[in-house]
BADO-843551 format. One record per residue (C-alpha): residue number from 1; x negated, y negated, z negated. Coordinates in steps of 0.25 Angstrom, whole numbers, plus 5000, padded with zeros to 4 digits. Example, Ala and Ser with C-alpha at 12.3 -4.5 7.8 and 13.67 -1.06 7.14 Angstrom:
2
@drenpa 1 X 4951 Y 5018 Z 4969
@drenpa 2 X 4945 Y 5004 Z 4971
//
This chain:
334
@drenpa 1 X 4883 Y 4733 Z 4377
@drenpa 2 X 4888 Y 4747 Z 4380
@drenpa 3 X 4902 Y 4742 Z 4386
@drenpa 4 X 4893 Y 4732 Z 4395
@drenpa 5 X 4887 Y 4744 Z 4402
@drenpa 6 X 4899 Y 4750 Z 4404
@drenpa 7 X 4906 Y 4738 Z 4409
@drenpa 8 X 4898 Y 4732 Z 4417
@drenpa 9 X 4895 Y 4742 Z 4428
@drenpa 10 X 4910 Y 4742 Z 4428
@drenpa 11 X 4908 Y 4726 Z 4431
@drenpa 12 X 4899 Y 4727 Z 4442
@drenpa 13 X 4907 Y 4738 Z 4449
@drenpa 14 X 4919 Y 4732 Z 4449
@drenpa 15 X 4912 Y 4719 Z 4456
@drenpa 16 X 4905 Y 4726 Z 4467
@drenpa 17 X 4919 Y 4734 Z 4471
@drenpa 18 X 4926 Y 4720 Z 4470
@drenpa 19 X 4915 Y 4713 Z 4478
@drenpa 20 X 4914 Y 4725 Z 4488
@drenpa 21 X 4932 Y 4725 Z 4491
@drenpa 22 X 4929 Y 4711 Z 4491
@drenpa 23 X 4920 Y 4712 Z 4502
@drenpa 24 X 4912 Y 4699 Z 4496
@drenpa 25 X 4896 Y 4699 Z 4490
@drenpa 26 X 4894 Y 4710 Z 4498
@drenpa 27 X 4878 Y 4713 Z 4504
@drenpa 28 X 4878 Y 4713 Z 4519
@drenpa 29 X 4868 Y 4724 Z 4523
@drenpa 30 X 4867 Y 4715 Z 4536
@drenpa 31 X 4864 Y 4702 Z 4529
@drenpa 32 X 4854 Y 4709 Z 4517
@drenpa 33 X 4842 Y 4708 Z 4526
@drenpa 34 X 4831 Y 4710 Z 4514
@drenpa 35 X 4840 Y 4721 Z 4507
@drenpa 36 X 4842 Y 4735 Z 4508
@drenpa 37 X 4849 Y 4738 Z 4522
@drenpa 38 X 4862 Y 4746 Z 4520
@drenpa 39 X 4875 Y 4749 Z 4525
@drenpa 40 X 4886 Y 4744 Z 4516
@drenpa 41 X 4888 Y 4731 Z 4508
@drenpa 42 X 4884 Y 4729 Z 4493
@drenpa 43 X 4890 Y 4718 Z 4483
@drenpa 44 X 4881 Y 4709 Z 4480
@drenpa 45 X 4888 Y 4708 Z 4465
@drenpa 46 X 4875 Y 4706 Z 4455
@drenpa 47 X 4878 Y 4692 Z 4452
@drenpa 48 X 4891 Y 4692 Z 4450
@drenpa 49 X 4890 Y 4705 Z 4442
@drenpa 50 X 4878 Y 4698 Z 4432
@drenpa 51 X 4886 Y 4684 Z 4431
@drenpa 52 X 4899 Y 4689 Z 4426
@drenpa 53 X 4893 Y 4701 Z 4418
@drenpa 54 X 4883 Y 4689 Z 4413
@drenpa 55 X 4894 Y 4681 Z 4409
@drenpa 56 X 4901 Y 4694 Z 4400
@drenpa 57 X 4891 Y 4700 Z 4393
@drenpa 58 X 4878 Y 4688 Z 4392
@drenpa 59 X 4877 Y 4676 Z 4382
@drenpa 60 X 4865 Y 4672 Z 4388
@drenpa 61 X 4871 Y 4662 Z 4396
@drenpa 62 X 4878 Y 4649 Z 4393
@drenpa 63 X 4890 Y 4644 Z 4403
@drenpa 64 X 4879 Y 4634 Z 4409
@drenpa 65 X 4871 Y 4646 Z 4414
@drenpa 66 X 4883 Y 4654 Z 4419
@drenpa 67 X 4886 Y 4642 Z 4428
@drenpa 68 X 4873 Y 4642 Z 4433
@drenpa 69 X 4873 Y 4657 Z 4433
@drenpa 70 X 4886 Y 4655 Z 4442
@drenpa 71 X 4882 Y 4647 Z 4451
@drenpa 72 X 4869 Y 4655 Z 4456
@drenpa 73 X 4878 Y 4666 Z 4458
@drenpa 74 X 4889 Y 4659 Z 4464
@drenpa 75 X 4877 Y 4654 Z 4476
@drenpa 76 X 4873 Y 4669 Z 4476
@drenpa 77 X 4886 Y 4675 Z 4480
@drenpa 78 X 4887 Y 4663 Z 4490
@drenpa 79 X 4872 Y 4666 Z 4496
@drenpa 80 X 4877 Y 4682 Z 4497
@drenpa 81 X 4890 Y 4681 Z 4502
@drenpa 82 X 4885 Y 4670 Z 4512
@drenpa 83 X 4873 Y 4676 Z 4521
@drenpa 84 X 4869 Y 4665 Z 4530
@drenpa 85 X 4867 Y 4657 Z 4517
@drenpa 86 X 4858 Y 4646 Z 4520
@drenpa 87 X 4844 Y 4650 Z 4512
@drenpa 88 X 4840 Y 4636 Z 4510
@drenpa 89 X 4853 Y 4631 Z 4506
@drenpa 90 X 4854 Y 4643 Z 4496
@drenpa 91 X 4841 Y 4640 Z 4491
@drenpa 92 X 4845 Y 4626 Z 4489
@drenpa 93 X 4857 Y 4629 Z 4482
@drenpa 94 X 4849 Y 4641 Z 4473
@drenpa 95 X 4839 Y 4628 Z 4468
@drenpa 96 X 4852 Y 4619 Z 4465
@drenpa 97 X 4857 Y 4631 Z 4456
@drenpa 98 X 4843 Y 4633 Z 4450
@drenpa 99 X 4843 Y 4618 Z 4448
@drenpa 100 X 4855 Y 4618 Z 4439
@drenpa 101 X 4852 Y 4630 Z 4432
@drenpa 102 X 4840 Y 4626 Z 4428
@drenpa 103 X 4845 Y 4610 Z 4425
@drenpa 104 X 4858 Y 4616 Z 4417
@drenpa 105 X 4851 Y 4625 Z 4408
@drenpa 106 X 4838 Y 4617 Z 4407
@drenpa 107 X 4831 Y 4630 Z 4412
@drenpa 108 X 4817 Y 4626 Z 4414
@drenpa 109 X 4801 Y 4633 Z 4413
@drenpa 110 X 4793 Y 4623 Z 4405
@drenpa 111 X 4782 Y 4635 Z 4404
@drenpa 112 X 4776 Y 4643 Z 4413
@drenpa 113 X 4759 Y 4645 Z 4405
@drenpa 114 X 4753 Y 4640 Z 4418
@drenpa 115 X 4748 Y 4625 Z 4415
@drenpa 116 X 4749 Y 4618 Z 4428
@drenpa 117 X 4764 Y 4623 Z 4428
@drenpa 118 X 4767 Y 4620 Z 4413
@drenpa 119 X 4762 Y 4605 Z 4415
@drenpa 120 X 4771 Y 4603 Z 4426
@drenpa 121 X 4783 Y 4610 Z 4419
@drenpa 122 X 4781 Y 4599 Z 4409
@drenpa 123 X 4789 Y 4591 Z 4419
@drenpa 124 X 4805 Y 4594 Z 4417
@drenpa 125 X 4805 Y 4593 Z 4434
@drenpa 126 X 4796 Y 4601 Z 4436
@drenpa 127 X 4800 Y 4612 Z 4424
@drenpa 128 X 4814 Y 4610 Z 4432
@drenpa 129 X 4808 Y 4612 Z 4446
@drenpa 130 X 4799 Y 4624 Z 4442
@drenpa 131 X 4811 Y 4632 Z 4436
@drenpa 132 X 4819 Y 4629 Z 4447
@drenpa 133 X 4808 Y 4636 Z 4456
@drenpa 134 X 4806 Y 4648 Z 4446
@drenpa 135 X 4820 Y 4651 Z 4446
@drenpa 136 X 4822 Y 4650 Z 4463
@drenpa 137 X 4812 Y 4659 Z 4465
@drenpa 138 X 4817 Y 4667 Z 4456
@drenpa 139 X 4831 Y 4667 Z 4462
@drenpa 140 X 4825 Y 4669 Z 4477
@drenpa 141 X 4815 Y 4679 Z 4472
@drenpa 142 X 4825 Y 4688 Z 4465
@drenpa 143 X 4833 Y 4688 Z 4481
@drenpa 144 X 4821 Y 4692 Z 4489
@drenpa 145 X 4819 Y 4703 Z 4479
@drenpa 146 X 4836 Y 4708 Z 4480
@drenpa 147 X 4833 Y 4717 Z 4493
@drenpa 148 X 4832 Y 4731 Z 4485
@drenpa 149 X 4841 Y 4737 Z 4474
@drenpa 150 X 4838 Y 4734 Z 4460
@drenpa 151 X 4826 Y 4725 Z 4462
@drenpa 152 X 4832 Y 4712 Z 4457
@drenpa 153 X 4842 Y 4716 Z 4446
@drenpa 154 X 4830 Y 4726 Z 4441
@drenpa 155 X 4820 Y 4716 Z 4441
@drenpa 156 X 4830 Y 4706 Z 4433
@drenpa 157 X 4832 Y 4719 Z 4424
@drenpa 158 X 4817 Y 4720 Z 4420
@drenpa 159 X 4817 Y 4703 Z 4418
@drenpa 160 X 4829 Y 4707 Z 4409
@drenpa 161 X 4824 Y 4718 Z 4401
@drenpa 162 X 4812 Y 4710 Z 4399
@drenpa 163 X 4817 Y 4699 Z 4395
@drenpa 164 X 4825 Y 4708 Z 4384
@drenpa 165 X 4814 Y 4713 Z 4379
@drenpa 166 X 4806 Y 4700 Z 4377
@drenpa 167 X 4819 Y 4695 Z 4371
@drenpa 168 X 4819 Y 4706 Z 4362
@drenpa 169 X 4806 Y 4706 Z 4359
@drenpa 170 X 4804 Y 4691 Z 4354
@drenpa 171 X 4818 Y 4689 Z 4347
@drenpa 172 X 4824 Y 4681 Z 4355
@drenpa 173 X 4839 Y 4679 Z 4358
@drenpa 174 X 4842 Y 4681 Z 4372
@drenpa 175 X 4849 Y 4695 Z 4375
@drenpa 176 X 4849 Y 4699 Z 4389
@drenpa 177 X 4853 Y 4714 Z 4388
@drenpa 178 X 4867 Y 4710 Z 4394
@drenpa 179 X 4859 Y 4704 Z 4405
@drenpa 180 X 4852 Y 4718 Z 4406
@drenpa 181 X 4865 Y 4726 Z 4406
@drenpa 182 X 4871 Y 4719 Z 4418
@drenpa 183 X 4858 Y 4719 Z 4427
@drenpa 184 X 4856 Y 4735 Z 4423
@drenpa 185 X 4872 Y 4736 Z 4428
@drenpa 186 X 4869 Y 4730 Z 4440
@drenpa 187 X 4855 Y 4736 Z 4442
@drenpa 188 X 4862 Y 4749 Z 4441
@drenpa 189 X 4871 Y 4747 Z 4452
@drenpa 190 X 4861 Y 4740 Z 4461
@drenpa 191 X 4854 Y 4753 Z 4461
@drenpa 192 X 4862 Y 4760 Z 4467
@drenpa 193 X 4866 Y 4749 Z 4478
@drenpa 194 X 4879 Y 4745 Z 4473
@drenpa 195 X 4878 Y 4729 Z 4470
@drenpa 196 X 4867 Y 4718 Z 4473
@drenpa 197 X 4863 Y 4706 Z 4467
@drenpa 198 X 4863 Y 4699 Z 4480
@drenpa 199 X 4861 Y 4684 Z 4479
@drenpa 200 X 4870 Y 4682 Z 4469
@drenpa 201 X 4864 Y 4692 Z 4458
@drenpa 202 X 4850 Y 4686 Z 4462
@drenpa 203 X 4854 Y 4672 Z 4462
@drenpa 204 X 4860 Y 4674 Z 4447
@drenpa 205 X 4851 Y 4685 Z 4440
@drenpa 206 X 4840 Y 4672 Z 4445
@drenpa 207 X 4847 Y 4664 Z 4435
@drenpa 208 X 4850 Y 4673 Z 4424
@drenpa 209 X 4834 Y 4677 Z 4424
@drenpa 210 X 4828 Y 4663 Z 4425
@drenpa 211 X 4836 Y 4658 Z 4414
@drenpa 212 X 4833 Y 4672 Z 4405
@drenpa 213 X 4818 Y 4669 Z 4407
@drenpa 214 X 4817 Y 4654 Z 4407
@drenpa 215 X 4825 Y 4655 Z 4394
@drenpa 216 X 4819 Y 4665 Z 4387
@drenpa 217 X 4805 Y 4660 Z 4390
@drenpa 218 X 4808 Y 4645 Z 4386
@drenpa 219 X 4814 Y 4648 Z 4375
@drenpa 220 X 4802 Y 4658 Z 4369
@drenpa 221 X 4789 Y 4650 Z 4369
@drenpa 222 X 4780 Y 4664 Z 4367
@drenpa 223 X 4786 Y 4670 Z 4380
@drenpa 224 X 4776 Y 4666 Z 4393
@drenpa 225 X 4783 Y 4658 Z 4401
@drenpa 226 X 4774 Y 4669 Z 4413
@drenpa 227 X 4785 Y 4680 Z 4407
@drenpa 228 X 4794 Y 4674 Z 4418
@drenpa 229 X 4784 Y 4675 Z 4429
@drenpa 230 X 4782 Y 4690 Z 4424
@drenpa 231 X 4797 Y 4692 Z 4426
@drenpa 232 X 4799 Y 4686 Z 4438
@drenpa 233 X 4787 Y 4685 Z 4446
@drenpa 234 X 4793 Y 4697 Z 4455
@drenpa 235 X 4806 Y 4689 Z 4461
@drenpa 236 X 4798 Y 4675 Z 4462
@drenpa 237 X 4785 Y 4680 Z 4467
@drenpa 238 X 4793 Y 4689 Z 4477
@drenpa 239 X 4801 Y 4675 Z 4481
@drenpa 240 X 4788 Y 4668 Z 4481
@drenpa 241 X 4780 Y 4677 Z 4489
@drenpa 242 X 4791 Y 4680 Z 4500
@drenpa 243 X 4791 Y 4664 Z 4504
@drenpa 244 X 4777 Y 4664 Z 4503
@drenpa 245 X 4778 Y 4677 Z 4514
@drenpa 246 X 4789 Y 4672 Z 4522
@drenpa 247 X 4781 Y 4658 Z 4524
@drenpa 248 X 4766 Y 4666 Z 4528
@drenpa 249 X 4777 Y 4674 Z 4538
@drenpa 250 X 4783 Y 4661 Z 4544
@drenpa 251 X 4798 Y 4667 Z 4540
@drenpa 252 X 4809 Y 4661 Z 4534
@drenpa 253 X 4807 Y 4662 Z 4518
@drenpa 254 X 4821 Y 4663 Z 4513
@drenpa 255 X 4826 Y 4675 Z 4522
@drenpa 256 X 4826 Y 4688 Z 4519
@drenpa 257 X 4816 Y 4698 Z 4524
@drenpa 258 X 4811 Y 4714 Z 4521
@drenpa 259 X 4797 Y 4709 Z 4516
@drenpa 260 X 4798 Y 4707 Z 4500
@drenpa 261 X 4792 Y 4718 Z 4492
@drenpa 262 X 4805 Y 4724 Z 4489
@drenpa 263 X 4808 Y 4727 Z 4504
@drenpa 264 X 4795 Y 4732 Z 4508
@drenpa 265 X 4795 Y 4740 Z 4496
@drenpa 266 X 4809 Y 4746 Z 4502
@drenpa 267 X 4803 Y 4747 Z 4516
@drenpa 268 X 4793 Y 4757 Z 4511
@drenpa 269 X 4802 Y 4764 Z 4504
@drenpa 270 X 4811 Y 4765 Z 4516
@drenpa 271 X 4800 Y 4770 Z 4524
@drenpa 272 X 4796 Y 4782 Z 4513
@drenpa 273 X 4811 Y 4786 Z 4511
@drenpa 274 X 4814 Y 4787 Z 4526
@drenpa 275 X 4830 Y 4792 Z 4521
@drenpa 276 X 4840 Y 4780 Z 4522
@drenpa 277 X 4839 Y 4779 Z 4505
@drenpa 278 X 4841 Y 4764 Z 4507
@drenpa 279 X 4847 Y 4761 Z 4493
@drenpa 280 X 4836 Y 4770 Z 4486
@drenpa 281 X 4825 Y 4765 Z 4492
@drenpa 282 X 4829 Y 4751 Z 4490
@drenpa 283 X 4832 Y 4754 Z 4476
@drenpa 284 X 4818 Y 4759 Z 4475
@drenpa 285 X 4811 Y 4746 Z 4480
@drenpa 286 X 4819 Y 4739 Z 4470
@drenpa 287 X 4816 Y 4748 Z 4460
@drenpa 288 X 4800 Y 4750 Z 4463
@drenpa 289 X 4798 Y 4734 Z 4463
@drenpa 290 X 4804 Y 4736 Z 4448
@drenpa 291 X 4794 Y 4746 Z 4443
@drenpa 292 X 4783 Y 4740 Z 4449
@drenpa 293 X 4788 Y 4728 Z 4440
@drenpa 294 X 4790 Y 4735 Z 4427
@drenpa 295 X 4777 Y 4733 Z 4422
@drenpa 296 X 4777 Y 4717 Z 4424
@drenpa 297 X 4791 Y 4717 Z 4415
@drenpa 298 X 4783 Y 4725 Z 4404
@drenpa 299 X 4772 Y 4716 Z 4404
@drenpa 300 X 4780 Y 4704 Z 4404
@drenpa 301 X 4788 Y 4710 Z 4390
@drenpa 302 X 4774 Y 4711 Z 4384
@drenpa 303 X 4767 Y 4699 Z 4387
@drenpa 304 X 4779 Y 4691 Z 4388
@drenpa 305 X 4770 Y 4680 Z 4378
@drenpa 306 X 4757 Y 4683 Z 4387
@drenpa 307 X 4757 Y 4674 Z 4397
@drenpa 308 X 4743 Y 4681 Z 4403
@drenpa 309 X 4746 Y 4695 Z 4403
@drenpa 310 X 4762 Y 4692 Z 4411
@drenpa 311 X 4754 Y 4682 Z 4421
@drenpa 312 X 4744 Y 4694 Z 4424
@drenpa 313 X 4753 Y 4703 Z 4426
@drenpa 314 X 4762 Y 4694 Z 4436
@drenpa 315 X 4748 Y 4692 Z 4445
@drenpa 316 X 4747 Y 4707 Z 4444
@drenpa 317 X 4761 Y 4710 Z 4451
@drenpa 318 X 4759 Y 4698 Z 4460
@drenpa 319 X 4748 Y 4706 Z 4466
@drenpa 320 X 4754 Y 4718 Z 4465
@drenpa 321 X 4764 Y 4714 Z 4474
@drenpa 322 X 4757 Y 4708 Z 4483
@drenpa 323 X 4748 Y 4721 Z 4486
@drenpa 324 X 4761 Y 4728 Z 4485
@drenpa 325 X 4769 Y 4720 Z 4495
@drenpa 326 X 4755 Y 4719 Z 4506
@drenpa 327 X 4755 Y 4735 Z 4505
@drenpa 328 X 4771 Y 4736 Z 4508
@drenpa 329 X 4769 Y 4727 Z 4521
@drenpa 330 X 4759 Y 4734 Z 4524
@drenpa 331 X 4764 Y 4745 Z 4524
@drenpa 332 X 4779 Y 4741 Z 4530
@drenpa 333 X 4773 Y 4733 Z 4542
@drenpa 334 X 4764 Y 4747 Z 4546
//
């Protein structure tokens, strides 16, 4: 383990120097709308860092999934290195890939405890159709929420952790702490600004988490199948809720804007730091959102079995949000 931290920062390094004198998967302040505004070009290397340190140090994955795993990335480099990529034709080519992820490795949620949806899951089509949705609005809500530093790949650390702990905890055989090493690596460096995810990243760490949690919960009947909502109710409800916002404003709902939580959240920072600290307070918005959701990730590792308790807990930060986010306009609009 020891030589894997040591290694691969040296990894990561040498593919933001190579991708930098290369001049290719490099952010375009210009074209980053919804992200942090700044004067100099950062490589958007975080999927091509997770997928080939995925492939040396994990055994999670079978050839099958790295080919699937390979194509995502290979339509997020293609969406980042082509900006006047067509949204709609992205998001049809995103549902092919989901498609045959979830076709090729019989990925699919049979379970969710809430009847009405449990009935209709009994149908294969609609168990297919269902997971299919789960995991696009993963994927979409994971790319609103990369506009600040660390938001994304920290909130993919916290489903890691807990994921490792439950694993743990129950005796089962699924070992993720490689996967928690390469995310800390790149955690580290997107701290300080030094590499993104870009669509890329975002597009493969949507996989690699789907099929962690559809996996693990299938194949541990005790686990409530509401652990996944717990986990990831904060990327889907804020792709969910930006649609919903964009269609009461008569805008377009799949281009950027400065309107999620995370930017607002910025925004007020901004205006309380008045100093041009762009990169610390845009580390800070990331790094708040994750506090705030600390306390969810605890309560999903101990009621992990109590569907009740994680469902509760998920209404409660729902409504948190939304009197959070309310406030923040509020406040930004005066």
């Amino acid at each position: 383990m020891y030589y894997k931290i040591i290694i691969l920062p040296i990894i990561l390094y040498i593919i933001n120097i190579s991708l930098i004198k290369l001049n290719f998967l490099i952010d375009d302040p210009a074209e980053s709308y919804h992200k942090l505004e700044k004067k100099f070009g950062t490589p958007l290397s975080g999927g091509i860092f997770i997928f080939f340190c995925t492939l040396m140090t994990s055994s999670l994955f079978d050839n099958n999934i790295l080919i699937n795993f390979l194509l995502i990335l290979t339509l997020g480099i293609f969406s980042d290195i082509k900006k006047n990529f067509s949204p709609k034709l992205r998001i049809i080519i995103q549902l092919i890939l989901i498609i045959i992820f979830v076709f090729s490795n019989d990925l699919l949620i049979f379970k969710t405890n809430i009847d009405l949806i449990d009935l209709l899951l009994n149908e294969k089509f609609f168990a297919y159709c269902f997971t299919v949705f789960c995991i696009i609005t993963l994927l979409n809500g994971y790319n609103f929420m990369d506009g600040v530093n660390c938001l994304v790949s920290g909130h993919i650390l916290l489903i890691l952790f807990t994921l490792n702990l439950i694993s743990l905890k129950i005796g089962t055989d699924i070992k993720i702490i490689n996967l928690i090493i390469i995310y800390i690596i790149f955690f580290i460096f997107n701290f300080f600004g030094k590499c993104f995810l870009g669509d890329n990243g975002v597009y493969l760490s949507s996989f690699l988490i789907s099929f962690l949690i559809i996996r693990i919960i299938s194949e541990n009947n005790f686990i409530s199948p509401i652990l996944a909502v717990t986990l990831l109710w904060y990327p889907a409800f804020e792709n969910l809720f930006t649609i919903l916002r964009r269609i009461k404003n008569k805008k377009t709902t799949y281009y950027p804007d400065k309107f999620h939580l995370h930017s607002l959240i910025l925004r007020k920072l901004q205006f309380i730091n008045k100093s041009n600290h762009n990169i610390l307070n845009n580390t800070l918005s990331g790094f708040l959102i994750l506090i705030f959701l600390v306390p969810n990730f605890v309560i999903a590792y101990f009621c992990y079995d109590k569907s009740y308790y994680l469902f509760f807990s998920v209404l409660v930060y729902v409504s948190f949000y939304l009197v959070l986010y309310n406030y923040l306009l509020k406040v930004i609009k005066k």
